[in-house]
C-alpha positions as CSV (number, residue, x, y, z in Angstrom):
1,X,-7.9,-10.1,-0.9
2,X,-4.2,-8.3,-0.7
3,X,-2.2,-10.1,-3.3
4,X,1.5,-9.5,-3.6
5,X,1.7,-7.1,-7.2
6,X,4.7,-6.8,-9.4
7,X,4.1,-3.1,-10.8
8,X,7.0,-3.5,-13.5
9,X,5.6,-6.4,-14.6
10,X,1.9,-5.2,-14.4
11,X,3.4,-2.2,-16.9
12,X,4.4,-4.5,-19.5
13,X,1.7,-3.7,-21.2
14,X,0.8,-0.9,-20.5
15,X,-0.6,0.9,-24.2
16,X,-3.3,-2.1,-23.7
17,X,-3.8,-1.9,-20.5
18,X,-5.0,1.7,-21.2
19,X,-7.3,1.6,-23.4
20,X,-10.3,0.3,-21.7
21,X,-9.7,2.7,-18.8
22,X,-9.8,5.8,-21.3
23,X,-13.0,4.3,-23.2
24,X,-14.7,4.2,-19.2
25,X,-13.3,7.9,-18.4
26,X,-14.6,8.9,-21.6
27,X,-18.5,7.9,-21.1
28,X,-18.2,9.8,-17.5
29,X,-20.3,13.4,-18.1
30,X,-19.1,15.1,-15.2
31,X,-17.7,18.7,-16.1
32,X,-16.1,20.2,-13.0
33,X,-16.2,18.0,-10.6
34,X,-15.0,18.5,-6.4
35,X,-12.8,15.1,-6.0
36,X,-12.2,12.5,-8.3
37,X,-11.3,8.9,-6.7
38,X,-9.3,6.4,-8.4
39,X,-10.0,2.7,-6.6
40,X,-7.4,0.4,-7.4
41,X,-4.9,3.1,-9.1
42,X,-2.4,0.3,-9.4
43,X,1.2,1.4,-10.4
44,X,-0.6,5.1,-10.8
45,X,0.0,5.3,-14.2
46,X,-3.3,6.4,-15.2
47,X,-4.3,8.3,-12.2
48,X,-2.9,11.3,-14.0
49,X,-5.3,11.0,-16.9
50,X,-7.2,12.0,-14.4
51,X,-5.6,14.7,-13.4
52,X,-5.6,16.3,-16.8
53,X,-9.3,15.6,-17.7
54,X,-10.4,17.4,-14.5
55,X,-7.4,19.7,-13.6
56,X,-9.6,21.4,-11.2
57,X,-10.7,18.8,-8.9
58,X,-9.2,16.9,-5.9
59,X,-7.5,13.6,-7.2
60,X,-7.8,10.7,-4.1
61,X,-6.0,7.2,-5.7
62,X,-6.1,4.1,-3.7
63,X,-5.0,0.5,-3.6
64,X,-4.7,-2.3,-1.4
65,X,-1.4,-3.4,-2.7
66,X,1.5,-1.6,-0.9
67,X,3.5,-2.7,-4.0
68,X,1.4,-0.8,-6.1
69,X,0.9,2.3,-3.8
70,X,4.4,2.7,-3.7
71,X,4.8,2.9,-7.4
72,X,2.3,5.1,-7.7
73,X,3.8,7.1,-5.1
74,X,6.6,6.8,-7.3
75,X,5.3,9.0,-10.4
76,X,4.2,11.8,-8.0
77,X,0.4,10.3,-7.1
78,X,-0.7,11.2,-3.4
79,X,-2.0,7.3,-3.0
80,X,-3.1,5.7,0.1
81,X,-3.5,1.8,1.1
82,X,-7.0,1.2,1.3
83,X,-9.1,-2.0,0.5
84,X,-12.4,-0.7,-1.7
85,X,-14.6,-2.2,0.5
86,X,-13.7,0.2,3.3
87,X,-14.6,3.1,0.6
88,X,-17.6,5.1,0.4
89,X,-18.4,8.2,-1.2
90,X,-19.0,11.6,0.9
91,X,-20.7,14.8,-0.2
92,X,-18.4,15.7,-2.4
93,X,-17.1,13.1,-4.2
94,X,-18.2,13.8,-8.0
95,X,-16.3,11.2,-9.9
96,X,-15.5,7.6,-8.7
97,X,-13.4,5.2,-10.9
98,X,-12.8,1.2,-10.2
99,X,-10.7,0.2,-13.5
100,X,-10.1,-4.1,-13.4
101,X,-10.3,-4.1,-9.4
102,X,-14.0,-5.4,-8.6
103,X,-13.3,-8.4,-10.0
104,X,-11.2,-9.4,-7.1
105,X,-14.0,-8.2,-4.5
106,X,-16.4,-11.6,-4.4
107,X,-19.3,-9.2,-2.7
108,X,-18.3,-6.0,-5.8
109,X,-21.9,-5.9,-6.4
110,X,-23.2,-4.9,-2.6
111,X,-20.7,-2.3,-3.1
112,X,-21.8,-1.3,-6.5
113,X,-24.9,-0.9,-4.8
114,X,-23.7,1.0,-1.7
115,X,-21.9,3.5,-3.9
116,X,-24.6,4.2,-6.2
117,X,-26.8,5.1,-3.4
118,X,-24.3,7.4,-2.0
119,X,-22.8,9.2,-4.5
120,X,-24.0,13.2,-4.1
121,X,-26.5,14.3,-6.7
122,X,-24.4,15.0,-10.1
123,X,-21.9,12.2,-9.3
124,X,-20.6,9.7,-11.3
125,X,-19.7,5.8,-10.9
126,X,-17.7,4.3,-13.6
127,X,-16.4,1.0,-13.6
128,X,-14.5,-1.9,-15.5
129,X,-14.0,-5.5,-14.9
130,X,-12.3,-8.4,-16.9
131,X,-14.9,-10.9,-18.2
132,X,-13.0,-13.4,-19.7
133,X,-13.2,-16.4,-16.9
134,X,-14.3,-18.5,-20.1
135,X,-11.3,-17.0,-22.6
136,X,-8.9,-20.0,-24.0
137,X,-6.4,-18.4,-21.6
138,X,-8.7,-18.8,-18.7
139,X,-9.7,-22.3,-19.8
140,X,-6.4,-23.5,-20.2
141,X,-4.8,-22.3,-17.0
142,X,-7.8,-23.5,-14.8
143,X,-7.3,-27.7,-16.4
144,X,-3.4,-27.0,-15.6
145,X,-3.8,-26.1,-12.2
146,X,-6.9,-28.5,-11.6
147,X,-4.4,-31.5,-12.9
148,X,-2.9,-34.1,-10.1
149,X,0.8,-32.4,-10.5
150,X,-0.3,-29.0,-9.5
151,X,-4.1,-30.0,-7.3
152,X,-2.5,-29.9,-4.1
153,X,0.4,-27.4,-4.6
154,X,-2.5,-25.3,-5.5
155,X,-5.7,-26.2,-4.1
156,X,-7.8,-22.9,-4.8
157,X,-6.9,-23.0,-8.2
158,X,-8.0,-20.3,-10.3
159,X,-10.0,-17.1,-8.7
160,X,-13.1,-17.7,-9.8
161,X,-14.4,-13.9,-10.1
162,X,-18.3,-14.4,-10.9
163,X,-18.4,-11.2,-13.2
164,X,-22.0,-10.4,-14.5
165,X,-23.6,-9.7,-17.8
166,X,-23.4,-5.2,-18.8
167,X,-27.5,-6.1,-18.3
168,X,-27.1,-7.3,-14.8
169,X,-25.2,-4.7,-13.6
170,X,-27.4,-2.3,-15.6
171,X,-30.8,-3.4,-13.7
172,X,-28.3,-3.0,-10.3
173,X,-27.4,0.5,-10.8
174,X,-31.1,1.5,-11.7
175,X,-32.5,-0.2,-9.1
176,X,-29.3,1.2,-6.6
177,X,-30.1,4.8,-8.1
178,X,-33.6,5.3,-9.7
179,X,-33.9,8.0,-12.4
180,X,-30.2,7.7,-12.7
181,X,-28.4,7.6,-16.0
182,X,-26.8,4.1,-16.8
183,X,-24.8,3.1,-19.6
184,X,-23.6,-0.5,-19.4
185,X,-21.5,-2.5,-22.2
186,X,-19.0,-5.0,-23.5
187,X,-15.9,-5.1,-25.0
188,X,-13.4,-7.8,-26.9
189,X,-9.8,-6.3,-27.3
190,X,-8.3,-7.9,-29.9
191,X,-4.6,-7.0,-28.5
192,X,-1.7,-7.8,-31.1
193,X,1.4,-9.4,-28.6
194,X,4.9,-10.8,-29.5
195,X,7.6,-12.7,-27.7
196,X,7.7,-16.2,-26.8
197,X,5.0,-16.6,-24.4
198,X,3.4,-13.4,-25.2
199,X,-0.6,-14.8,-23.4
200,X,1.7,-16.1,-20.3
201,X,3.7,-12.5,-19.4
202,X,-0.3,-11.1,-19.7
203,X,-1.8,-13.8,-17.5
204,X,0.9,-13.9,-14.8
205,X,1.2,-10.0,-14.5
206,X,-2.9,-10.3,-13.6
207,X,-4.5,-13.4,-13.4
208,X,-2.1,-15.4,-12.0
209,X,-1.1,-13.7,-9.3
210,X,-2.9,-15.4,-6.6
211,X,-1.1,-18.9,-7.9
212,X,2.1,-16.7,-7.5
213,X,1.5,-15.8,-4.4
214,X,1.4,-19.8,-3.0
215,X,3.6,-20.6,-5.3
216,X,8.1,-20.5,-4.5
217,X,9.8,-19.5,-7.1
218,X,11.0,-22.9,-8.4
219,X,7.0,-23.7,-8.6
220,X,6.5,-20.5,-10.1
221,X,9.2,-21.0,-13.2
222,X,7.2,-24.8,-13.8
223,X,4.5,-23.5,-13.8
224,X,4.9,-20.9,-16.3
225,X,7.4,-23.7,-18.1
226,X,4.2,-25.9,-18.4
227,X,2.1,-23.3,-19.4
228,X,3.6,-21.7,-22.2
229,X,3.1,-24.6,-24.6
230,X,-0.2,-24.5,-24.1
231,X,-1.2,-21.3,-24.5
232,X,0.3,-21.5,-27.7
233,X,-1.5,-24.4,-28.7
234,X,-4.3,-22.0,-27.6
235,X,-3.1,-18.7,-29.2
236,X,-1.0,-19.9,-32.1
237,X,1.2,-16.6,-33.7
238,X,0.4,-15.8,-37.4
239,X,2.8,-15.6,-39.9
240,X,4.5,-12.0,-39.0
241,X,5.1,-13.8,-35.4
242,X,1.9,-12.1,-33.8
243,X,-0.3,-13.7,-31.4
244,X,-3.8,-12.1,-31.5
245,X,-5.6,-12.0,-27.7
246,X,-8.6,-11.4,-27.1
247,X,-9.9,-9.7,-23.8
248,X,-13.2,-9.3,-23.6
249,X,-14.5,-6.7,-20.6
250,X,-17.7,-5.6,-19.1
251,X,-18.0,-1.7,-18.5
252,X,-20.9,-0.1,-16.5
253,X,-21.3,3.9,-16.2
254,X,-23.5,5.7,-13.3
255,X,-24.7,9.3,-13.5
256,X,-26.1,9.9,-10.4
């Protein structure tokens, strides 16, 4: 799936956006390693972490999104098109990162598989994926699109991504790589937003991006007109004006 990315927008929140990538980095043992590969760099703005925590090795950063390759490019990252599937580790590839991209990849767990097997002895697999498909925000924009108004306008709906449990993917990666160190978890964000339709600008930036895509740009601003109230209703802000959203996601860690 190539979807049409909107980097600026995908940056708007960027301090949150973070986080979970640095708590995946940080459970990754490697100590010097040959190359490091970042799949699904995005806008590249974390590729240089990166950089810094292994100034010695070869950085490779891809993404399927020429949008997003092109940002990357951008802030000085050597990134390549690629689709992930099309990726497989060689002899020296140490370190291989997939931060909120498998999600998108129906078959992610044959590759999960495939990867583990191949990475060189010493290597590491480290991934991240959104597991929220049952969130309010999830919830609410799968009934909206689902309704008679917006059915045929958008007739896939929302992606369903099928992300597993940290035990599932846990059991994979032992099974993929016996005797292999594993280190699977979860995590809800709690992530403090303001504006006036604080949930929405997070959804459309990510989520939503394959309704954009079928979507004109009249349809579009409905869309998001019609949404807003509800997620809201869903997300209500406290008294200081802050809306409170919670992101749960589902981290799994290979030492090979």
């Amino acid at each position: 799936m190539t979807l049409t990315w909107d980097p600026e927008l995908y940056r708007r929140h960027d301090d949150h956006r973070a986080r979970p990538f640095l708590d995946l980095v940080g459970r990754v043992g490697a100590t010097a390693p040959r190359e490091v590969v970042d799949l699904g760099c995005g806008p590249g703005h974390l590729t240089g972490v990166l950089a810094q925590r292994w100034p010695d090795a070869r950085i490779r950063a891809a993404d399927a999104s020429p949008d997003m390759v092109a940002a990357a490019r951008e802030l000085g990252v050597d990134a390549e098109q690629a689709d992930v599937r099309d990726f497989a580790p060689d002899a020296e590839t140490d370190v291989v990162v997939g931060n909120a991209v498998l999600h998108w990849v129906p078959e992610h767990r044959e590759l999960l598989a495939r990867w583990a097997a191949g990475l060189p002895a010493g290597g590491w697999l480290a991934v991240q994926v959104p597991g929220n498909e049952r969130s309010p925000s999830h919830v609410v924009a799968r009934d909206l699109l689902a309704s008679p108004a917006w059915a045929d306008l958008v007739p896939d709906g929302l992606p369903a991504y099928g992300v597993g449990t940290p035990e599932e993917y846990a059991r994979l990666l032992a099974g993929a790589r016996p005797g292999g160190i594993v280190d699977c978890w979860e995590t809800t964000y709690l992530h403090p937003l303001t504006g006036d339709d604080p949930v929405g600008d997070w959804i459309a930036g990510t989520t939503l991006r394959p309704v954009r895509d079928v979507l004109d740009d009249g349809g579009w601003e409905r869309l998001r007109a019609e949404l807003a109230p509800r997620l809201r209703d869903a997300y209500p802000p406290d008294a200081a004006g802050v809306t409170w959203f919670g992101f749960r996601r589902v981290f799994a860690v290979l030492g090979a």
